[in-house]
N, C-alpha and C positions, 0 to 999 in steps of 0.2 A: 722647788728645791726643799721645802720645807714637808714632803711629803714622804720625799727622799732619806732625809733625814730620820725621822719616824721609824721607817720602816727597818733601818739600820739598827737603832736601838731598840727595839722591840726583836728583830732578831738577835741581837746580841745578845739578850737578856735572855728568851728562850736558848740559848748554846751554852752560855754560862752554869746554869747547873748540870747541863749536862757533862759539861768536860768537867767540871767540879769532881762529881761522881765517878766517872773513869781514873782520874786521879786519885781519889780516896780509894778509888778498889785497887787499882796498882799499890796503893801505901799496903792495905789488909793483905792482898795473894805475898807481898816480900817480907812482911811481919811473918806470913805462918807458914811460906814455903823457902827461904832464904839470910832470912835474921839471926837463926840460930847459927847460923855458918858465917856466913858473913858480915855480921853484928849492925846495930843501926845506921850507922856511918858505912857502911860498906867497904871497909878494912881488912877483914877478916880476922881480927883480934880476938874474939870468943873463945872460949875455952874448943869446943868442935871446931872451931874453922883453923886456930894450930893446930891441932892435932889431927885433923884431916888436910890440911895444906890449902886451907880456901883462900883463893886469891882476888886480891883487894883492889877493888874495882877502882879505885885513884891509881894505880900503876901505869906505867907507861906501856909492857906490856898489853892490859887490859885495855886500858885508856884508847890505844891506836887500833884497838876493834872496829871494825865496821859491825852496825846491827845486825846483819845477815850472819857474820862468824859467832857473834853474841849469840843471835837466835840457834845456831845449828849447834851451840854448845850447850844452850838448854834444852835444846831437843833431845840431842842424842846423850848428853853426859860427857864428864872428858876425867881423866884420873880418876877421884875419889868422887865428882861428883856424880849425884843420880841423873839418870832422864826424869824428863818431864815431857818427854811426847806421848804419852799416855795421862799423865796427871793435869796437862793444863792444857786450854785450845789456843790454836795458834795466836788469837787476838789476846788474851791473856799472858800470852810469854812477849809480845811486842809489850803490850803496859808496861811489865816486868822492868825490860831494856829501857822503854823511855823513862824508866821511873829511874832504875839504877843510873843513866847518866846524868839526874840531877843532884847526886850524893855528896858531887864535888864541892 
């Protein structure tokens, strides 16, 4: 049991920075591809996200997205917003999603 044990925590510890890092990059790609629109909080209260009409991901709206309409909305764009299926790879726009639904 006690081998068992070990080997748990020695994995964990290797996983741990790893998802560390996946989180911090999610934090970086929405600081410098989504912050300016959608402000830290994810409100859309910026000066740009008024004025472009960026909608603020606490919404019910937003909120009752499934990640798959999230993701096709970062892909393709929807109103004022850009695509980013040329600017980001697919694994980079899920970070994105799982990062924005921690804003709440």
């Amino acid at each position: 049991m006690n081998l068992v044990m070990a080997v748990l925590v020695v994995a964990g510890m290797t996983l741990a920075p790893a998802k560390h890092a996946a989180a911090q990059e999610a934090s970086d790609l929405y600081k410098t591809k989504c912050q300016a629109c959608h402000g830290t909080d994810g409100k859309g209260e910026t000066a740009a996200g008024k004025k472009l009409g960026a909608k603020d991901f606490h919404s019910p709206e937003v909120s009752k997205m499934s990640d798959a309409e999230l993701i096709a909305v970062t892909k393709t764009g929807k109103e004022k917003m850009p695509a980013y299926d040329k600017k980001l790879t697919d694994d980079q726009i899920k970070q994105l999603i799982t990062y924005i639904r921690t804003l709440k």
